[in-house]
Structure formats: structure tokens, C-alpha cells
N, C-alpha and C positions, 0 to 999 in steps of 0.2 A: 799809385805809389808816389811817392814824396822821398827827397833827400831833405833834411835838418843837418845843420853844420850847430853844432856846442863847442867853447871854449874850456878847456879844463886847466889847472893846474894841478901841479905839483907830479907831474909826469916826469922821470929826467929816464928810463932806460927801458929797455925792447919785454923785460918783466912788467914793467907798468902798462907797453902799448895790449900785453897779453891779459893782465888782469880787468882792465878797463874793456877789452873787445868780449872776450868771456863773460862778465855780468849784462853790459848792455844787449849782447847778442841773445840772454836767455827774455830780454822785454818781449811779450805775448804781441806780435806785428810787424816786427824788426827781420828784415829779412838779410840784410848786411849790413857791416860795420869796418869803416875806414878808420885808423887810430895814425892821425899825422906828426908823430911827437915832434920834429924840431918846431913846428907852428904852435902844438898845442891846443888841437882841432881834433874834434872826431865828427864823422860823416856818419849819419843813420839814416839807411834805406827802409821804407815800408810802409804801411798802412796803418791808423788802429791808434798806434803808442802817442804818451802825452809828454811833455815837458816835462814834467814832476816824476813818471815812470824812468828817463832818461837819469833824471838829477839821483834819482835812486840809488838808480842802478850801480851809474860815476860815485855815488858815494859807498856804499856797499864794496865796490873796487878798492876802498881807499884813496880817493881824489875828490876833488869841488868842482862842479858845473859851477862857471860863473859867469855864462851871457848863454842866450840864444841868438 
């Protein structure tokens, strides 16, 4: 297992930390998911998932991955 830290924007409230942990928590390897809004970080625990399955995900939520 592996932890990846992503930066995302356009997160501002506890409905975005929900929508955002919801889409990436369904990535096929993902076995947690940390949504740090005042930093604007999400933590993904697991094995398997790729960069691009994450950036999906984060967008599918409604937000932009924009570093790894």
C-alpha cells in the first residue's frame, strides 16, 4: 500500500470535502481517502489506482487535480 497526497482546487466547504471523498473513494484500489480542505490536499491510501484514475475521479466531483 501507498499513500499519494493531490492538490485540488476549488474545494471551499464540508459538501465539496463529501463529494470529492465519494468519487475518489469508488477508484478500483483506493482503500482510504483524507479530504484536508483548509490545505486543499486529499491523501489516497491503496494499491492499483493511477494518477489519471484520481484526476477523474477529483473531476467527476466537480474540482481540478492540479499537482501530484
Amino acid at each position: 500500500m501507498s499513500v499519494k497526497v493531490y492538490a485540488v482546487t476549488g474545494m471551499t466547504c464540508d459538501h465539496c470535502v463529501a463529494a470529492v471523498r465519494g468519487e475518489v473513494s469508488n477508484v478500483p484500489g483506493v482503500t482510504d481517502v483524507n479530504v484536508d480542505l483548509a490545505a486543499g490536499r486529499v491523501s489516497v491510501d491503496g494499491t492499483g489506482f493511477t494518477d489519471e484514475q484520481i484526476r477523474a475521479a477529483v473531476d467527476e466531483a466537480g474540482y481540478t487535480l492540479v499537482a501530484t
